[in-house]
Structure formats: C-alpha cells, structure tokens
KOLLOGU-422740 format. One line per field, with one value per residue: residue number from 1; residue in three letters; x, y, z of N, C-alpha, C, O in turn. Coordinates in steps of 0.2 Angstrom, whole numbers. Layout:
BEGIN
seq [NUM_...]
type [ALA_...]
n.px [X_...]
n.py [Y_...]
n.pz [Z_...]
ca.px [X_...]
ca.py [Y_...]
ca.pz [Z_...]
c.px [X_...]
c.py [Y_...]
c.pz [Z_...]
o.px [X_...]
o.py [Y_...]
o.pz [Z_...]
This chain:
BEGIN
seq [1_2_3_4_5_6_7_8_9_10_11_12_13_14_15_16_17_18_19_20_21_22_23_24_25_26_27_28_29_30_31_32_33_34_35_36_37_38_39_40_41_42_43_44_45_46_47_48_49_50_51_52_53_54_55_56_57_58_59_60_61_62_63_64_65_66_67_68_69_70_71_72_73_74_75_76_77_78_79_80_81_82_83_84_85_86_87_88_89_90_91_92_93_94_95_96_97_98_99_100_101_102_103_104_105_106_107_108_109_110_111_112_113_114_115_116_117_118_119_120_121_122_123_124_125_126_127_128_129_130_131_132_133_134_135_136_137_138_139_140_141_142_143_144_145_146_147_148_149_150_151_152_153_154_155_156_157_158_159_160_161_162_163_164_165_166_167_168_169_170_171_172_173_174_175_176_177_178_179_180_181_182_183_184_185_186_187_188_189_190_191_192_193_194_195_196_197_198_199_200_201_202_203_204_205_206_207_208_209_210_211_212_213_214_215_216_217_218_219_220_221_222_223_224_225_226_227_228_229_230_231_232_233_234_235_236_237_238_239_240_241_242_243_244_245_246_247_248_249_250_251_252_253_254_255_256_257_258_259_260_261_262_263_264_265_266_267_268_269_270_271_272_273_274_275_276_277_278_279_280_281_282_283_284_285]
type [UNK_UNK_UNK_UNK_UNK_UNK_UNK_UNK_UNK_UNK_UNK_UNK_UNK_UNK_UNK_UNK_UNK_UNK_UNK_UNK_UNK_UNK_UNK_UNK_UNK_UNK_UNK_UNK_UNK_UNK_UNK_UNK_UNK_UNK_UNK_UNK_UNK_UNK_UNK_UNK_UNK_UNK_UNK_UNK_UNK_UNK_UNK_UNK_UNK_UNK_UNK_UNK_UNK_UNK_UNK_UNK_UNK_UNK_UNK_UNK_UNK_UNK_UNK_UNK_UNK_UNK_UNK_UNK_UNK_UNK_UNK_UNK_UNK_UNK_UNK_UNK_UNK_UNK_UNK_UNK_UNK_UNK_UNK_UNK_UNK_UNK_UNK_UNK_UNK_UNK_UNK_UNK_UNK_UNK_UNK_UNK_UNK_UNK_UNK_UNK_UNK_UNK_UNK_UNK_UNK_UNK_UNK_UNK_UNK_UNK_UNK_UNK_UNK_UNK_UNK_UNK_UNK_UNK_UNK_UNK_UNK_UNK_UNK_UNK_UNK_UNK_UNK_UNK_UNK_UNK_UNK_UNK_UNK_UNK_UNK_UNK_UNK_UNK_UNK_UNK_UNK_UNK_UNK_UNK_UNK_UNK_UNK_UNK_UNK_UNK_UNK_UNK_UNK_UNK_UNK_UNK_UNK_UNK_UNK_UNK_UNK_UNK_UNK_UNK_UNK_UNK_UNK_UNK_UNK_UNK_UNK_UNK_UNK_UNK_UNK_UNK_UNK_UNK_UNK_UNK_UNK_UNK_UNK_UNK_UNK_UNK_UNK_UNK_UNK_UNK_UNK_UNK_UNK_UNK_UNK_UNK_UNK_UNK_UNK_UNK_UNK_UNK_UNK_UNK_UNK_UNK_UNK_UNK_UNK_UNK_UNK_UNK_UNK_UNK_UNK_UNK_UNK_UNK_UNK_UNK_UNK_UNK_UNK_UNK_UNK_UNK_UNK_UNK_UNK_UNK_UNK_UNK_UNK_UNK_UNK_UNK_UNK_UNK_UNK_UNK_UNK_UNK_UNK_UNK_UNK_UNK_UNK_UNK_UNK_UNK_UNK_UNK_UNK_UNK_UNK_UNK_UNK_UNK_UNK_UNK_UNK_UNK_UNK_UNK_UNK_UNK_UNK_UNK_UNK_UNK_UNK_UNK_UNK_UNK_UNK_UNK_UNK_UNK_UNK_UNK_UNK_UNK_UNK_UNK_UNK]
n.px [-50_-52_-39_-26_-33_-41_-53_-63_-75_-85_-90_-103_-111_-124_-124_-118_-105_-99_-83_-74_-59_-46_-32_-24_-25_-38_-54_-66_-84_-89_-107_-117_-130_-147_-149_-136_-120_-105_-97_-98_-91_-78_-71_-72_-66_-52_-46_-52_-43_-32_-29_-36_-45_-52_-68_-78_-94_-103_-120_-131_-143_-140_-127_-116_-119_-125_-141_-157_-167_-185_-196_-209_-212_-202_-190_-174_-172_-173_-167_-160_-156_-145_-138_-134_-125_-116_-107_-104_-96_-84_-81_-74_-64_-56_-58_-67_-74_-81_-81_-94_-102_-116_-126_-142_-151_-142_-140_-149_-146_-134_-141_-147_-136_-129_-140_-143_-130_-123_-108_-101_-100_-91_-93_-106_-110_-122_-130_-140_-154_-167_-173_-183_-196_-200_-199_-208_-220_-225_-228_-236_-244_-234_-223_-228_-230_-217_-208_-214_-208_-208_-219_-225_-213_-212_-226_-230_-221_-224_-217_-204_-208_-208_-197_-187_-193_-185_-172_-164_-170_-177_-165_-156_-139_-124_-107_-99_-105_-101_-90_-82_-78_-88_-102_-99_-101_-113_-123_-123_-129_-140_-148_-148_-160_-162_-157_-163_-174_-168_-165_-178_-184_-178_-184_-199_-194_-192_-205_-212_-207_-195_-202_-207_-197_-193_-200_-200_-189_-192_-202_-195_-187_-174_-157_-145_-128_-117_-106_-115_-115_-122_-127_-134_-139_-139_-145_-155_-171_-170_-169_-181_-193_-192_-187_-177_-165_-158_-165_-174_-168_-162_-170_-167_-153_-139_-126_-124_-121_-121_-123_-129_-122_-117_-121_-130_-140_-133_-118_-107_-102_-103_-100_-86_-71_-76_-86_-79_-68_-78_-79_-68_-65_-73_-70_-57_-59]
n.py [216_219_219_208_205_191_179_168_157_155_142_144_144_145_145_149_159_169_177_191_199_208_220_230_233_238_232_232_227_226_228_225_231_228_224_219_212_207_213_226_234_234_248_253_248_244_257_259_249_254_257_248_233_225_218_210_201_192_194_181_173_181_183_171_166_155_150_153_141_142_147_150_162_169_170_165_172_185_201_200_186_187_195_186_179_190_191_181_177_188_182_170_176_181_191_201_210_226_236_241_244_249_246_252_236_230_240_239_226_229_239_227_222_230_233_221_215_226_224_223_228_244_255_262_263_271_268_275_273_271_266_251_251_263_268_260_265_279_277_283_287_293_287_274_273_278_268_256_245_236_231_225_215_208_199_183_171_178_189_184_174_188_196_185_183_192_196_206_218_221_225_238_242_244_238_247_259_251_242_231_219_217_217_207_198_203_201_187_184_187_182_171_159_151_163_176_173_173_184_190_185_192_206_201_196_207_217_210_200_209_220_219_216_227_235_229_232_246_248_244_252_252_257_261_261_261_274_283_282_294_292_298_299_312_314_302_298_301_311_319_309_310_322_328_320_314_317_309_296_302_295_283_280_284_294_302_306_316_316_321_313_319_310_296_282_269_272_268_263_275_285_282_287_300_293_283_294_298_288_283_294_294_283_285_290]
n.pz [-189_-172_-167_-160_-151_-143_-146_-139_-134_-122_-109_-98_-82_-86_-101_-116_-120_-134_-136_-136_-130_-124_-119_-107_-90_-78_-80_-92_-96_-110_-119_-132_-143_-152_-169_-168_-164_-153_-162_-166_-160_-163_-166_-158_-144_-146_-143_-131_-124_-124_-111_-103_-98_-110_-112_-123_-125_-135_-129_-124_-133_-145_-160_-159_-149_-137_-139_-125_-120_-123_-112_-105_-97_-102_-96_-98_-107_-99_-92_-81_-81_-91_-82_-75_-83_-86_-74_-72_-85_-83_-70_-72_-85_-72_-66_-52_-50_-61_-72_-83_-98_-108_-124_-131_-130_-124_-115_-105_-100_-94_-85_-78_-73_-63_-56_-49_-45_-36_-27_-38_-48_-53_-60_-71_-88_-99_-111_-125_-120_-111_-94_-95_-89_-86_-100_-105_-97_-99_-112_-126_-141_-150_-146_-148_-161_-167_-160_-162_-163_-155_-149_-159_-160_-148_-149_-153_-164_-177_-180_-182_-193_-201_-201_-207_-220_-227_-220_-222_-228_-216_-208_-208_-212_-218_-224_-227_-217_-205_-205_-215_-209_-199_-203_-210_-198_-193_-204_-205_-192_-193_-204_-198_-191_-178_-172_-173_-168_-153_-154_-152_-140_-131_-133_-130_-115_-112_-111_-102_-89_-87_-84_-75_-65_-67_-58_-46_-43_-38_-29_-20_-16_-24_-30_-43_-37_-39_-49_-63_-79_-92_-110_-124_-142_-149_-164_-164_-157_-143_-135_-141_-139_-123_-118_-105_-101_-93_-82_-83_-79_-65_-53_-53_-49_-42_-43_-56_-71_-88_-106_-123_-139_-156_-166_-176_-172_-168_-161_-158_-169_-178_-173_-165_-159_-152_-142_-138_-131_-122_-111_-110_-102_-93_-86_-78_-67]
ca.px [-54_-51_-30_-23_-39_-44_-56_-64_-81_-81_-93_-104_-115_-132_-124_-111_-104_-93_-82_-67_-56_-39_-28_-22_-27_-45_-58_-71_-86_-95_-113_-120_-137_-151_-147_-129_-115_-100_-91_-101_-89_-73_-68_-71_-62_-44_-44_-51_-37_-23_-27_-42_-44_-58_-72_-84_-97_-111_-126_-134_-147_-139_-122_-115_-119_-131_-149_-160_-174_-190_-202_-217_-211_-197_-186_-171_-169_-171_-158_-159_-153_-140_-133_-127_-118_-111_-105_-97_-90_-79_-77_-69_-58_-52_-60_-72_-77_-77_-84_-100_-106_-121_-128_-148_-155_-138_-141_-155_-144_-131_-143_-149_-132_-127_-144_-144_-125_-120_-104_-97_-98_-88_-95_-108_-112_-127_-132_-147_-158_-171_-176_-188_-200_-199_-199_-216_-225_-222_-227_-239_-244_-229_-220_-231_-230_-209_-204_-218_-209_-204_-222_-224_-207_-215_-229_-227_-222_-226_-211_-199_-209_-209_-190_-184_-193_-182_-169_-159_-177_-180_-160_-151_-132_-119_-101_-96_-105_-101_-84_-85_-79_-93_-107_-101_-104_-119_-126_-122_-133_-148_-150_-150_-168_-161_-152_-167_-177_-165_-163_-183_-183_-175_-190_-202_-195_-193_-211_-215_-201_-191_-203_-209_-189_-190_-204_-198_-185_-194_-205_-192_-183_-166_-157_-139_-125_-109_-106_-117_-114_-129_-124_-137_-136_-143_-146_-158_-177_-173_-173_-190_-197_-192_-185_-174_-164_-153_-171_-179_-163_-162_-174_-163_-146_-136_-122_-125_-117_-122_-123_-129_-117_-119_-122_-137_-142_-127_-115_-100_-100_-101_-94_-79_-67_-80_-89_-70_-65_-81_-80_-60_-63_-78_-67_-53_-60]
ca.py [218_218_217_207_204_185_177_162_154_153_138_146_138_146_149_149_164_170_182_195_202_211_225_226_236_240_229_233_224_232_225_228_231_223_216_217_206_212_216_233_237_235_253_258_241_247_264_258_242_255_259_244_225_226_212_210_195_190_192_174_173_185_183_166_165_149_152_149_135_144_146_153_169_171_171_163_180_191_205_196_178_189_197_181_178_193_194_172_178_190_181_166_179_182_200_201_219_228_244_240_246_243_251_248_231_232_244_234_221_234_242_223_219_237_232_214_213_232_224_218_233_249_261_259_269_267_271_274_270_272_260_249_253_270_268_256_268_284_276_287_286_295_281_268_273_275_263_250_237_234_230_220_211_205_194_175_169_183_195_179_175_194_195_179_182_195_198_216_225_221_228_242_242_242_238_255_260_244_240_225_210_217_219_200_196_205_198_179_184_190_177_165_158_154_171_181_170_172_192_192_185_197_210_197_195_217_220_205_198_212_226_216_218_235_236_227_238_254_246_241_259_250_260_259_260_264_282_281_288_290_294_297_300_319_312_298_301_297_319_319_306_311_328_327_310_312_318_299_291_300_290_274_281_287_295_302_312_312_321_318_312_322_304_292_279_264_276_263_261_282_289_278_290_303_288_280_296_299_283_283_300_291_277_287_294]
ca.pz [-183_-165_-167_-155_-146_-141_-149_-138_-134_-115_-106_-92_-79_-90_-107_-120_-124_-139_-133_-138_-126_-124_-118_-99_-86_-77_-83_-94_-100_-118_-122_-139_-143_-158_-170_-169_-159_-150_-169_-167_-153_-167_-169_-149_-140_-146_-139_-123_-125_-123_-105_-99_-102_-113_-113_-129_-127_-138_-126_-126_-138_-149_-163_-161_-142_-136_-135_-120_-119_-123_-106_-105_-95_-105_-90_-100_-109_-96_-91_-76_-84_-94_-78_-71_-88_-87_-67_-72_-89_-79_-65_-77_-84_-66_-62_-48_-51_-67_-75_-88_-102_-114_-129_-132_-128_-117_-109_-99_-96_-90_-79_-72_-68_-58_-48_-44_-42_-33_-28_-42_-54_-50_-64_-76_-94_-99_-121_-129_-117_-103_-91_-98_-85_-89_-108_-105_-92_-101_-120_-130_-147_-151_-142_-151_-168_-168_-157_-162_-166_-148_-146_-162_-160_-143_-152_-152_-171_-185_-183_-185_-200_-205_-203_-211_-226_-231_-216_-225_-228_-210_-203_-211_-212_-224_-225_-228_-209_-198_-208_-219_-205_-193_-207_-211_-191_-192_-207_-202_-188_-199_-208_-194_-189_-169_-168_-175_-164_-148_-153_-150_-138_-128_-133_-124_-111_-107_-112_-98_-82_-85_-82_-68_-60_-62_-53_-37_-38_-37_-25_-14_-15_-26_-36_-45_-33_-44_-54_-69_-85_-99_-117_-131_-150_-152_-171_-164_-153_-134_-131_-144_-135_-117_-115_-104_-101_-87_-78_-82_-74_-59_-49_-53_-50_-34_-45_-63_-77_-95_-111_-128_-146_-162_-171_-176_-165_-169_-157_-157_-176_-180_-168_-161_-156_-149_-139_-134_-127_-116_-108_-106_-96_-86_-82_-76_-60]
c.px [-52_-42_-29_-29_-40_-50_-59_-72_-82_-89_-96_-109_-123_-131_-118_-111_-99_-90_-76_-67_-48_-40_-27_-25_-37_-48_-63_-76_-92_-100_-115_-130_-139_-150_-139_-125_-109_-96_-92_-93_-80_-68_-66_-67_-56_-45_-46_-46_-30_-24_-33_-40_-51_-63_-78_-87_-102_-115_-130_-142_-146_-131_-121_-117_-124_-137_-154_-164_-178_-196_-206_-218_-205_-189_-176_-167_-171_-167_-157_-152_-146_-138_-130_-124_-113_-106_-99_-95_-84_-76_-70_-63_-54_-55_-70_-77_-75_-80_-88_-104_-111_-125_-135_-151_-147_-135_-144_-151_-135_-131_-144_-142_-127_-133_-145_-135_-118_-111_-98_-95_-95_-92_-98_-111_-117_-130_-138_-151_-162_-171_-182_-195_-203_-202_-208_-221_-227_-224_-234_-241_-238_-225_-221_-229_-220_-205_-209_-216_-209_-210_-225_-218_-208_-220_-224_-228_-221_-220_-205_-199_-207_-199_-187_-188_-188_-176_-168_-164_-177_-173_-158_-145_-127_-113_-98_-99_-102_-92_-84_-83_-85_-98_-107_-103_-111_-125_-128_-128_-140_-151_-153_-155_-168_-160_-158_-173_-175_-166_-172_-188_-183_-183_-196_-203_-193_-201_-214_-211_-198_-194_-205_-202_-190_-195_-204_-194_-186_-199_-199_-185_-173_-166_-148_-135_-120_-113_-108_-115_-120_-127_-133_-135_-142_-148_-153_-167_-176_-175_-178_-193_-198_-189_-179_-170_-161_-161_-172_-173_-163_-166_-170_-156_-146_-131_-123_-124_-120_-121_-124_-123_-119_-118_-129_-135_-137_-119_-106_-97_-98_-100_-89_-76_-69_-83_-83_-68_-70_-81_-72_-60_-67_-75_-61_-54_-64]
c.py [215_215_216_206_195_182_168_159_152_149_141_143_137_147_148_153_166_178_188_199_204_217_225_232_235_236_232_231_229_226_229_227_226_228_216_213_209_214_223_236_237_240_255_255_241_251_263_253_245_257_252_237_227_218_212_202_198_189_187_177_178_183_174_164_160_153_149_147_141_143_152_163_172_173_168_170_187_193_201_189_183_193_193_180_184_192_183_173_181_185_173_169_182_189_199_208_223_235_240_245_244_249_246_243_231_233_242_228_224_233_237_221_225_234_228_212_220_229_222_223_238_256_256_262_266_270_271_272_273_267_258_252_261_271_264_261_275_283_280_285_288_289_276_268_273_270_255_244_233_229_222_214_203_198_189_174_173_187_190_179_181_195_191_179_185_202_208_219_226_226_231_241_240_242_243_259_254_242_234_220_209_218_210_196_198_200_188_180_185_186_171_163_158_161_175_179_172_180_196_191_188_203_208_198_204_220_215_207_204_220_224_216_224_237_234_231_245_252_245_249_259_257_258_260_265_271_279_287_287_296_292_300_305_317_305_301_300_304_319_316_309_316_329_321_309_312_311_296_295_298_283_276_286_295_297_308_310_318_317_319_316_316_300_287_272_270_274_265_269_287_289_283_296_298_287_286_298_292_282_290_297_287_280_287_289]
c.pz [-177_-165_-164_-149_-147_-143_-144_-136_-126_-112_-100_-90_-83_-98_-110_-123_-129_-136_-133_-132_-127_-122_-109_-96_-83_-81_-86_-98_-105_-120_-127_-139_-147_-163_-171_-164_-156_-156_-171_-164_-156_-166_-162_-144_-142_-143_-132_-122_-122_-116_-101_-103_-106_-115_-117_-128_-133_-133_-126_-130_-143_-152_-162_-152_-141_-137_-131_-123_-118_-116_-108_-103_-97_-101_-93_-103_-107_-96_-86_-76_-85_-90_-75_-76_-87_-80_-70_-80_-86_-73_-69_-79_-78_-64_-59_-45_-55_-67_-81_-92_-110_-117_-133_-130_-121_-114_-103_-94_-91_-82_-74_-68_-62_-53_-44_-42_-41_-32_-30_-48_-50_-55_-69_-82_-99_-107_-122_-126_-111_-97_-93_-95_-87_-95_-107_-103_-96_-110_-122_-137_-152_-152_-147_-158_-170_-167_-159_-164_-159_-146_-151_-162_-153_-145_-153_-164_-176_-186_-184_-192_-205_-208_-205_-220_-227_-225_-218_-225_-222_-205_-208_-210_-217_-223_-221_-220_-206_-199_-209_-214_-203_-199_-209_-206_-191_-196_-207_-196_-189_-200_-203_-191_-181_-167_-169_-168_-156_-148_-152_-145_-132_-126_-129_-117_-107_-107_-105_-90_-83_-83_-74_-62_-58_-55_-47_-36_-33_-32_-16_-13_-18_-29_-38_-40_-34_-47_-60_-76_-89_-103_-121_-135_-150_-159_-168_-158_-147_-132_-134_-141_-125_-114_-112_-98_-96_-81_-78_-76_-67_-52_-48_-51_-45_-37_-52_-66_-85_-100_-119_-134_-150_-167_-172_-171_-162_-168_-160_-165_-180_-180_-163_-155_-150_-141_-134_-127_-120_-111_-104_-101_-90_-82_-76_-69_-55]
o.px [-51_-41_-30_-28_-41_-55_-57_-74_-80_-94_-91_-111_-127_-136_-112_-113_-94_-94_-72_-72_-44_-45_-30_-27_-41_-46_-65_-75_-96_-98_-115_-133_-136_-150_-137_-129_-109_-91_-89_-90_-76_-62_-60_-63_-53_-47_-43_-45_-25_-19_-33_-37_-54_-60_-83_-84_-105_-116_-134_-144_-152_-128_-126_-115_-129_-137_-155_-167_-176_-200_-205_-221_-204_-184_-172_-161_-171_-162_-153_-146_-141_-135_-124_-119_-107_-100_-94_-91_-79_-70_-64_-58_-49_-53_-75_-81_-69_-81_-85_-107_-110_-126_-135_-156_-148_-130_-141_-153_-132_-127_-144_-141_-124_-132_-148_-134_-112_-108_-92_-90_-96_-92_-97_-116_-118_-131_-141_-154_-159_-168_-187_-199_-208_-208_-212_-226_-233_-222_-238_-239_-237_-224_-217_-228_-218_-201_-207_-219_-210_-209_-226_-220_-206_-219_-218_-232_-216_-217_-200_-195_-205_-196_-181_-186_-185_-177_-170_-163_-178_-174_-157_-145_-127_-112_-96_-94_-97_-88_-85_-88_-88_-95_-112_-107_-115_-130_-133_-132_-145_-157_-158_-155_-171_-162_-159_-175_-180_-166_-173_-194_-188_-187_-198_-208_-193_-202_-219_-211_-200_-191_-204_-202_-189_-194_-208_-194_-184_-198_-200_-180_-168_-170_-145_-138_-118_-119_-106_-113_-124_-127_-137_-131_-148_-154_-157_-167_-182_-180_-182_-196_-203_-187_-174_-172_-162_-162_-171_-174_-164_-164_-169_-152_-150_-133_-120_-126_-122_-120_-121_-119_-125_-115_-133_-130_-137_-116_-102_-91_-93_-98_-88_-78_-66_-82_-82_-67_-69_-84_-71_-55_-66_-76_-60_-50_-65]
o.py [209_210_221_206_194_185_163_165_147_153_143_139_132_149_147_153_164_182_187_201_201_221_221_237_232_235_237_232_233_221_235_224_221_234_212_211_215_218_227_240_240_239_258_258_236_248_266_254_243_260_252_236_231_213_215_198_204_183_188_183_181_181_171_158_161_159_143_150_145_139_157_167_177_176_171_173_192_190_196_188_183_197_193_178_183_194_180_168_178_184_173_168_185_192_198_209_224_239_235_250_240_255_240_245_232_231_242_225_221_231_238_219_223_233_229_208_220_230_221_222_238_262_251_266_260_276_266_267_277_262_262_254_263_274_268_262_277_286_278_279_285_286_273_263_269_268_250_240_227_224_217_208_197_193_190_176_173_188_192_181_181_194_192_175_181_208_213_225_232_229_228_238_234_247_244_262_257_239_231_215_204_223_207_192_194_197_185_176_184_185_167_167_162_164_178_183_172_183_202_193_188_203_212_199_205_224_217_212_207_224_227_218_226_239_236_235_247_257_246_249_263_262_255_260_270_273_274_293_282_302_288_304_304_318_305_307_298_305_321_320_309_315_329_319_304_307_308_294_291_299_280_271_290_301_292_314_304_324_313_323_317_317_300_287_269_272_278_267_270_291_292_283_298_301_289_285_298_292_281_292_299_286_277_285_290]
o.pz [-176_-163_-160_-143_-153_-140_-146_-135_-125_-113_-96_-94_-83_-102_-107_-129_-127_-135_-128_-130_-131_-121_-105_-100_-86_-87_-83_-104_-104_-122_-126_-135_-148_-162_-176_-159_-158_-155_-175_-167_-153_-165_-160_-140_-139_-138_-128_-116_-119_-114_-94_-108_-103_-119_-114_-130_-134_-133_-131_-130_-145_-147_-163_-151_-144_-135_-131_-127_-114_-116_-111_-105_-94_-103_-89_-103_-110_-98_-87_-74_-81_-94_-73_-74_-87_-81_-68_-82_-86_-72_-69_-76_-80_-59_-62_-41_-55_-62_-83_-91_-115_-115_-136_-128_-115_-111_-98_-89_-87_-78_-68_-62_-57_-47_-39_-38_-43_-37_-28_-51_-44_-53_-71_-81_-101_-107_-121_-128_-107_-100_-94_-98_-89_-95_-109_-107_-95_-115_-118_-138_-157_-157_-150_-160_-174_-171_-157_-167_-158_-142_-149_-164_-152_-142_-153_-168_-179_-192_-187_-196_-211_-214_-203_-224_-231_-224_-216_-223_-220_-201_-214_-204_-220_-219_-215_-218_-203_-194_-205_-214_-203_-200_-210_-207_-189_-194_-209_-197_-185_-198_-205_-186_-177_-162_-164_-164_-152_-143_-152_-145_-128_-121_-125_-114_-101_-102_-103_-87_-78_-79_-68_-56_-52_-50_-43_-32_-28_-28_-10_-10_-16_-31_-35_-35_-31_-47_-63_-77_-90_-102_-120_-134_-151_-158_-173_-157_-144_-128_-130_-137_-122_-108_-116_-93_-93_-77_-73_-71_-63_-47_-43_-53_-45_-35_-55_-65_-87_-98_-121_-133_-149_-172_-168_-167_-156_-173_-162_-167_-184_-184_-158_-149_-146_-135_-128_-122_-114_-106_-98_-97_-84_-76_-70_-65_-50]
C-alpha cells in the first residue's frame, strides 16, 4: 500500500498529523471522509503520484492523527481548526499553494480551506458533498430519515456508546472493497474509543460552528476563489436528495465543473481509476 510513499507523523502548531506523501510535481492534498483514514486514498494516490506530489493526512481527530481537547463549541473540530492544519501541513512540506481535494466529511474541510485561505489553494475538488449549510437548511424528512445519523451522531455520549458496543454493525467494509492493509487501518480506527470519539466530533461541530461559518460567509457575499470541481457517486443519494448538485454549489463558487461517478458512495476505494483520471484532467489546466 502506497509504494514508495512516505509514511511520517508531522508536529503542527494545533495538531499532530499522520501523513503519507509521495511522487513530484504539483502539489496535492487528498482528505478522506468518515470513518476512514487517508489509507482509503491507497488505489487513487499512485496514479496521481506519477505527475503530482500527492499529500495523504489523517484529519485530526480521525486514523492515528491527535484529537483535540473537547470545548463546549466544538471549535477544536471545526473545518475551520482543520484548515489551519491543512494550509501548516503543506506549508512544512515546503508548498505554499496547492490543489485540494476532500471526499465527505473532507469535503467541508476542503471547502473551509478554499474559503478562509483563497491564496493558498489553486484548485479545489469537492466529493460527496454539499455545503453543510445547504445540507442543514434544505433537510426534510427525506433528509432526516436517510441521513439521520448526522443528527444522531451529533448528541453528547449515546452514539459513542452505540458504536463501541459493536464497532463493525456500526461501519461496513471489507477487505475485499478497501484492500486488506486499508480495511486493517480502518478497522484499528473503529475500534478505538478516542478516534470514534474524535470522528464524532467532527459531526458536532458541522451541525453547530461550522454551520455558523457558512453563514458568515453567505452573509458577507464570500465564495470559493479557485476553479472548483464537484464529483458525486450516481450509485449514492446526493441527486435523490438534491436534484441537481452542481445547482447547490453555484452560490459558493466563482468557477465550477462537475459531474456524477457510476459507483457507491467510498469513490476512491470503487472507482480508483475512474476518480484518478477525473481529477488528473482537473489538475491539468
């Protein structure tokens, strides 16, 4: 897994990240969604390798990455918090402007670092995903009954308990989809009380501070900056849910292209080569 790719743990001023990287050229950082770690990003992080540097962290509070100190407003695991890891991971590895891309939870942290730090990214691809604000304002019963864990996962305590009694009822995945190292990363992650804890976290703080971002933005007339790209999985509900996707984003984004995958909702892990090539065409121009 990840041949020839870098394996190390890098000290930032908020956070301690685990993080694989490798291949030369153009910089590009890949964020993983819930509940997986950057070992999703396995299949697609060569084929971008042979023309980009490719940067895999573990999003703090997720995989082997620290977790922040618990406050009240969840502010530790805002996208916010985890845009400044991402903008002083890169900059440590020496690139002061990359290309960004995030798939499901991030996605959010993507989008927070294309809009609190315009010139620092150059392109951004955006997966599975709406803007939270969107996703909140726009929720339905429809909404509520598919997506409810988002609202459950948000309570204090119970969904810890729920998923630690019996991590694997709680995440699907097997070997045979994710490929046995990354299904061993993932499940090392499952199991673990902090990470499960640190990957709900996250949920928290989107239902709370992070809708509260969007809403300065939209208030204060921001929007992305760089050329966006936004990819969904045909096979998953973001067109059920919202028709049509590139429509939600264009309020938030100057520049945007997209189009749906013919795979379920773990993109990187089902449809590598398909994914890879959309992305190495995005980067290109």
């Amino acid at each position: 897994m990840f041949e020839e790719f870098k394996l190390e743990t890098v000290e930032l001023p908020e956070a301690s990240l685990r993080v694989r990287y490798g291949g030369t050229g153009s910089p590009v950082l890949l964020l993983h969604g819930h509940p997986r770690t950057h070992a999703t990003w396995h299949r697609v992080a060569p084929l971008l390798a042979k023309h980009h540097t490719v940067v895999c962290p573990d999003l703090r509070g997720f995989g082997q990455s620290s977790k922040p100190a618990d406050t009240a407003d969840h502010s530790g695991s805002s996208k916010r918090a985890k845009a400044r890891d991402c903008i002083a991971l890169m900059q440590y590895l020496g690139f002061d402007r990359f290309a960004i891309v995030g798939h499901d939870r991030g996605s959010y942290t993507a989008f927070r670092t294309a809009m609190d730090h315009p010139d620092c990214i150059s392109r951004v691809a955006l997966l599975d995903g709406v803007p939270i604000l969107e996703a909140l304002e726009r929720c339905d019963s429809r909404f509520a009954t598919e997506w409810w864990h988002w609202f459950f996962f948000a309570q204090p305590e119970k969904p810890e308990r729920a998923i630690l009694s019996d991590p694997d009822a709680w995440y699907a995945g097997t070997p045979e989809q994710m490929g046995q190292s990354a299904y061993a990363d993932f499940q090392k992650a499952i199991h673990d009380p902090d990470t499960v804890h640190g990957m709900l976290e996250d949920y928290r703080a989107g239902v709370g501070i992070d809708r509260q971002h969007d809403e300065q933005d939209r208030q204060q007339g921001r929007r992305i900056r760089c050329p966006t790209l936004v990819l969904w999985s045909l096979q998953d509900d973001l067109e059920r849910l919202y028709g049509d996707v590139l429509e939600v984003w264009k309020p938030w984004t100057t520049s945007l292209i997209g189009h749906g995958i013919d795979c379920g909702h773990h993109m990187a892990e089902e449809a590598p080569e398909t994914l890879a090539q959309a992305l190495l065409d995005f980067l290109r121009y």
